[in-house]
C-alpha positions as protocol buffer text, in pm:
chain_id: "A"
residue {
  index: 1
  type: UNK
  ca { x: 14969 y: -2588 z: -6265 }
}
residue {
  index: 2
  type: UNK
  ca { x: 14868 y: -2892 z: -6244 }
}
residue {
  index: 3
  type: UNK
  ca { x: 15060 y: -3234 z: -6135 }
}
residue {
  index: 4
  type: UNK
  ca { x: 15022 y: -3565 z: -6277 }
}
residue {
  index: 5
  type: UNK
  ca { x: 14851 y: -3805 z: -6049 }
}
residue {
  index: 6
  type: UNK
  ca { x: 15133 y: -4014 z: -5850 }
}
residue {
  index: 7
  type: UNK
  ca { x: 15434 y: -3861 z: -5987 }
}
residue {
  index: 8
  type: UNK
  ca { x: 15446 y: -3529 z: -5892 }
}
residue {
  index: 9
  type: UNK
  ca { x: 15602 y: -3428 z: -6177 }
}
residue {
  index: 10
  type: UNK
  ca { x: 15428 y: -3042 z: -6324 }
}
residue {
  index: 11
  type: UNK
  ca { x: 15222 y: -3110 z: -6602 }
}
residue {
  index: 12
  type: UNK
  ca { x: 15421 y: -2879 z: -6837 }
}
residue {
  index: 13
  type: UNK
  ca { x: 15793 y: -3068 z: -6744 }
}
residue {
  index: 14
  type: UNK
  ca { x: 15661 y: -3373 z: -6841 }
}
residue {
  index: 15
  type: UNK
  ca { x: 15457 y: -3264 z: -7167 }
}
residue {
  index: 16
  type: UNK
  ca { x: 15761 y: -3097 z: -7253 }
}
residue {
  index: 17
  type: UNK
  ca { x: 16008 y: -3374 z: -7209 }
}
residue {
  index: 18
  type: UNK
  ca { x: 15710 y: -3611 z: -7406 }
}
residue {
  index: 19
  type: UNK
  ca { x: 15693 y: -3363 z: -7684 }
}
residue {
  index: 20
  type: UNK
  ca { x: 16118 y: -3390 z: -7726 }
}
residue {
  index: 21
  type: UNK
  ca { x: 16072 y: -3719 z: -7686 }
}
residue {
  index: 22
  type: UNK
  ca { x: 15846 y: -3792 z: -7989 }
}
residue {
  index: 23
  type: UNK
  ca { x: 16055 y: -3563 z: -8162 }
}
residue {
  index: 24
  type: UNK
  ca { x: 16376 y: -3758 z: -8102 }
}
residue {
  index: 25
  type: UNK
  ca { x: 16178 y: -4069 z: -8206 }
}
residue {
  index: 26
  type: UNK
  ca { x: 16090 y: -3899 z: -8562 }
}
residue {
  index: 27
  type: UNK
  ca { x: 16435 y: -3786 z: -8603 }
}
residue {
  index: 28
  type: UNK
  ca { x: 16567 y: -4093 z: -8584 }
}
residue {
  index: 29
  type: UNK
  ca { x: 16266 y: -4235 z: -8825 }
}
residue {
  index: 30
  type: UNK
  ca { x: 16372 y: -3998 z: -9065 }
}
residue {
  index: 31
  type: UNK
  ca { x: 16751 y: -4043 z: -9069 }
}
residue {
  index: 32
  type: UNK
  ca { x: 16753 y: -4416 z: -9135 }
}
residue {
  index: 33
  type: UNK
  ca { x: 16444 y: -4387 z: -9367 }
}
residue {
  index: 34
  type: UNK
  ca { x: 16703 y: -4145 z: -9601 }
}
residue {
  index: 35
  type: UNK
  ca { x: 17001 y: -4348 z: -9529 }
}
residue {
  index: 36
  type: UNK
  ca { x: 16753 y: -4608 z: -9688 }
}
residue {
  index: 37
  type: UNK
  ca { x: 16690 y: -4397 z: -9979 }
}
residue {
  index: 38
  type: UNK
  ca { x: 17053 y: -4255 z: -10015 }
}
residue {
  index: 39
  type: UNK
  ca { x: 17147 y: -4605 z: -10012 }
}
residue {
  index: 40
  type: UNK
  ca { x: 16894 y: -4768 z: -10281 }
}
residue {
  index: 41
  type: UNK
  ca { x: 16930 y: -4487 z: -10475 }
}
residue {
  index: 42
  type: UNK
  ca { x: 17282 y: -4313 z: -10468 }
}
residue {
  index: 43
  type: UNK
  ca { x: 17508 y: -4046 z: -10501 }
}
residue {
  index: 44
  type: UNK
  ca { x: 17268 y: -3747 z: -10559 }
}
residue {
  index: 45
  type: UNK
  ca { x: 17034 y: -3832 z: -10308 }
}
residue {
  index: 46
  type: UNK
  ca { x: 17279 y: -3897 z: -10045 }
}
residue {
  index: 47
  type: UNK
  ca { x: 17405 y: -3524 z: -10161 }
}
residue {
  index: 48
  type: UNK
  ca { x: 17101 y: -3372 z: -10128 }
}
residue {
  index: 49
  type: UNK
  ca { x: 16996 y: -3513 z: -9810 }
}
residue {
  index: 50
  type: UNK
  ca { x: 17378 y: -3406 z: -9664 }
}
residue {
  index: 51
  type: UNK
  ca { x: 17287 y: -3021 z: -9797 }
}
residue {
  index: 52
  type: UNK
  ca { x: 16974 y: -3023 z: -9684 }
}
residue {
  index: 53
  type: UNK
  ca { x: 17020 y: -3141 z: -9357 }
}
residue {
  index: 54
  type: UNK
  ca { x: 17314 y: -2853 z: -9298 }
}
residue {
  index: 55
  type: UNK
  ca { x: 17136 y: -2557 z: -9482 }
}
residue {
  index: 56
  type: UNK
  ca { x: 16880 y: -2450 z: -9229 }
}
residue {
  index: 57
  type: UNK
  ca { x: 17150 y: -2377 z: -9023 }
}
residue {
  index: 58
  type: UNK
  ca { x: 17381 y: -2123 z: -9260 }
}
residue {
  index: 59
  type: UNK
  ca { x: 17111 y: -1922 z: -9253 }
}
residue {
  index: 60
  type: UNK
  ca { x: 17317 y: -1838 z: -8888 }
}
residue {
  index: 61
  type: UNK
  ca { x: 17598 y: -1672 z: -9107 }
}
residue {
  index: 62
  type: UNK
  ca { x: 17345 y: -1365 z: -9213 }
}
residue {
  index: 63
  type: UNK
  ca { x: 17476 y: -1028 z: -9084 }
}
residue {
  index: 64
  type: UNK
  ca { x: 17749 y: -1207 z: -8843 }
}
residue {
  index: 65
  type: UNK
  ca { x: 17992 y: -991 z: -9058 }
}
residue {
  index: 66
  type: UNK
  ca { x: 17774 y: -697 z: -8904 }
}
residue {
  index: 67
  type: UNK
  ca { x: 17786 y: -800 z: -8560 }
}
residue {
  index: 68
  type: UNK
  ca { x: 18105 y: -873 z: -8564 }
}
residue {
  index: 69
  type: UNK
  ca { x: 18214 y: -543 z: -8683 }
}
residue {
  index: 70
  type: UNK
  ca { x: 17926 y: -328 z: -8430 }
}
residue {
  index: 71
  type: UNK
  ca { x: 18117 y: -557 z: -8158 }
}
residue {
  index: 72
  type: UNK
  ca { x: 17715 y: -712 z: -8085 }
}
residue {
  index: 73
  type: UNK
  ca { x: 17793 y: -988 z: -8089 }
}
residue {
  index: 74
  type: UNK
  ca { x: 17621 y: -1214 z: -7776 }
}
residue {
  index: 75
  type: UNK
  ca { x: 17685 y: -1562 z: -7784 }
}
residue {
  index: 76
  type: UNK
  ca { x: 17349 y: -1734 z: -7859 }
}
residue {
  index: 77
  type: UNK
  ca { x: 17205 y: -1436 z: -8054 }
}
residue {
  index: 78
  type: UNK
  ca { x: 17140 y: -1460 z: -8381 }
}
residue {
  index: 79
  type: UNK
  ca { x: 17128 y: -1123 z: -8559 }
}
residue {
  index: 80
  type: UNK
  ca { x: 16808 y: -1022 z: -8613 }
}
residue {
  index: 81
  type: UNK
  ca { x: 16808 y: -939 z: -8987 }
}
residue {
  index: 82
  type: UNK
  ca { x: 16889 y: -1339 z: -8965 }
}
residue {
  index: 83
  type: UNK
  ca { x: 16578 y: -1449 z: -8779 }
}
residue {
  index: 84
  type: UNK
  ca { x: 16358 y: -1445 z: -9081 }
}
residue {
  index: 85
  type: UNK
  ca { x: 16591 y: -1651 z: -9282 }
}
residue {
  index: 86
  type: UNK
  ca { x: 16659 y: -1873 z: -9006 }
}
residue {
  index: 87
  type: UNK
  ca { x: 16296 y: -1927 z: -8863 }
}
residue {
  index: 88
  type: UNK
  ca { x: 16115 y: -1994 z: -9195 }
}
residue {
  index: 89
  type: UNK
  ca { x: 16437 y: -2303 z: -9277 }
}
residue {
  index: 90
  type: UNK
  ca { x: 16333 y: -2452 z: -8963 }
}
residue {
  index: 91
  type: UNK
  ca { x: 15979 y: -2499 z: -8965 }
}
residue {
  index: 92
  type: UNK
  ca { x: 15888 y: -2842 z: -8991 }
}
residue {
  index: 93
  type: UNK
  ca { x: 15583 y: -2775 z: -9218 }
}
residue {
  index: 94
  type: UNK
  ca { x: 15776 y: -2665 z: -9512 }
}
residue {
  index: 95
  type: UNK
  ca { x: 15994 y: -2922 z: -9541 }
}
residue {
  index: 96
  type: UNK
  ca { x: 15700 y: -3201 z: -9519 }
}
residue {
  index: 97
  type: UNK
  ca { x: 15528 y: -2990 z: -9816 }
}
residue {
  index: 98
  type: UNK
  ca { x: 15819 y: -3100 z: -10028 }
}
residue {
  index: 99
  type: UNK
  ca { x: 15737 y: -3440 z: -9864 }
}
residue {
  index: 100
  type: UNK
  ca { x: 15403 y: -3451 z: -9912 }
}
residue {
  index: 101
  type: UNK
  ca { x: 15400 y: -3339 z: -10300 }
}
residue {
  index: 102
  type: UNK
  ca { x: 15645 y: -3522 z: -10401 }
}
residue {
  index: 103
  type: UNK
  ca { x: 15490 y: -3847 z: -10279 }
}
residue {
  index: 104
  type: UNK
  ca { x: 15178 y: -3742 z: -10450 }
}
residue {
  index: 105
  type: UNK
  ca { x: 15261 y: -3553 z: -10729 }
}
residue {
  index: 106
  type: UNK
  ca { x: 15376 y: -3635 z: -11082 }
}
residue {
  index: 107
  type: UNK
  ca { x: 15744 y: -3578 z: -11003 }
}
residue {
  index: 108
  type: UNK
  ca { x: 15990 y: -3881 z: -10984 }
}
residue {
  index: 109
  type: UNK
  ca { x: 16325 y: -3755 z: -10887 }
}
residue {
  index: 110
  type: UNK
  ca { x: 16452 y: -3878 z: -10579 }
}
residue {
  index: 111
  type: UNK
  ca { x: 16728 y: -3621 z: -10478 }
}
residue {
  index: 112
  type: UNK
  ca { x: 16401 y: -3407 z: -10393 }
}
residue {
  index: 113
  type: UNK
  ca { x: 16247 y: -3660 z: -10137 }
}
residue {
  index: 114
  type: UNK
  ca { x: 16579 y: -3724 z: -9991 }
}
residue {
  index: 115
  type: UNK
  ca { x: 16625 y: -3368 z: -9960 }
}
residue {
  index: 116
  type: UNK
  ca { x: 16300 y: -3302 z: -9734 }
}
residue {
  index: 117
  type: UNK
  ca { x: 16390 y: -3577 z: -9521 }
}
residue {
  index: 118
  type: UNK
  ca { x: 16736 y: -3424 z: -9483 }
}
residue {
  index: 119
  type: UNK
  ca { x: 16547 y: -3097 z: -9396 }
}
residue {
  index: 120
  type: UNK
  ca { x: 16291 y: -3227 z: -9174 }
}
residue {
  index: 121
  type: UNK
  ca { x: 16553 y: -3479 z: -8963 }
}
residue {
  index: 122
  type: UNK
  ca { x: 16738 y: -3165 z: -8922 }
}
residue {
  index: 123
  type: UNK
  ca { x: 16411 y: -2952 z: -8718 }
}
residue {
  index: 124
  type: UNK
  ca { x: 16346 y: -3299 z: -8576 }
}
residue {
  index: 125
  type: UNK
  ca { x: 16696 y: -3338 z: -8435 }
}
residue {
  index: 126
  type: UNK
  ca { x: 16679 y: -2934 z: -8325 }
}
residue {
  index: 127
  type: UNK
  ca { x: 16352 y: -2980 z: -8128 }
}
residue {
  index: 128
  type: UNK
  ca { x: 16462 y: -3312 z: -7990 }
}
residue {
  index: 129
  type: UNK
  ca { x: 16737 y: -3101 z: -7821 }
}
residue {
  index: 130
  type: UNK
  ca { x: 16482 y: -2799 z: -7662 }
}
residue {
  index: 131
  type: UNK
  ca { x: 16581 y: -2576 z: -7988 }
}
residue {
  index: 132
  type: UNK
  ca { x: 16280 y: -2388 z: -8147 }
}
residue {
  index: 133
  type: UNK
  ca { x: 16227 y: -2086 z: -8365 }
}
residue {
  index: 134
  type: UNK
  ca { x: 16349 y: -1750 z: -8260 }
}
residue {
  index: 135
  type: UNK
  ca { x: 16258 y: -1433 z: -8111 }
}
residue {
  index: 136
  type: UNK
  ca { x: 16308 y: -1135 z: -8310 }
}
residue {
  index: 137
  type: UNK
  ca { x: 16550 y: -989 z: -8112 }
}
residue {
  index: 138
  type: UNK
  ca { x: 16783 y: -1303 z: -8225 }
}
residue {
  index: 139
  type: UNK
  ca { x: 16728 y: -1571 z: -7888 }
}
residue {
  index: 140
  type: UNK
  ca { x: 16635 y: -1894 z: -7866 }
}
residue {
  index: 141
  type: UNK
  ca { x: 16239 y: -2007 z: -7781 }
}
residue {
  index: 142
  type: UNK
  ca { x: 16275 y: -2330 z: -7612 }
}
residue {
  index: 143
  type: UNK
  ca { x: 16072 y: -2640 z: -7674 }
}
């Protein structure tokens, strides 16, 4: 691997610690821009931001009745009949679909931008921290 010139830091540390970086920098973007939103436009979209934000991660709760039962359970495994659930919640893509369309498309109802900014602050915040998808045996890929 290569180093970068006068720091001596490996190439990959410090691409990696950029890339959490920038992340950490959009999550924050996102959270005030749907306080922002929440704020101008009330309740509902403060609701569905709040939901959205949390429901990635409830995906978590599929088959830990299972592993709890089959005595499994490994702390920081995720069962894997819950990896497909929980992997396609937190990729960033989907969530900036709903973005994306909704700024675009015919639609006016707030709660549903609010929502994808919930979402997408959540994956933000999650690879901001070194968490990324999983494997399909149930662990964690860092970022």
């Amino acid at each position: 691997m290569s180093t970068i010139v006068g720091t001596g830091i490996r190439g990959s540390a410090a691409l990696r610690w950029t890339r959490r970086g920038a992340w950490g920098v959009l999550a924050l973007f996102l959270a005030a821009f749907a306080v922002f939103e929440s704020v101008k436009y009330g309740f509902a979209t403060s609701a569905a931001a709040l939901v959205f934000f949390v429901l990635p991660d409830l995906t978590m709760f599929v088959g830990a009745g299972d592993a709890v039962r089959d005595g499994t359970h490994e702390r920081g495994r995720l069962q894997a009949r819950a990896v497909p659930f929980y992997n396609a919640l937190h990729r960033a893509w989907v969530p900036l679909i709903v973005l994306v369309g909704y700024s675009v498309g015919p639609i006016e109802w707030p709660p549903l931008f609010t929502a994808g900014l919930g979402w997408l602050t959540h994956i933000a915040m999650d690879r901001a921290a070194g968490y990324g998808l999983r494997t399909p045996e149930g662990f964690r890929k860092h970022v």
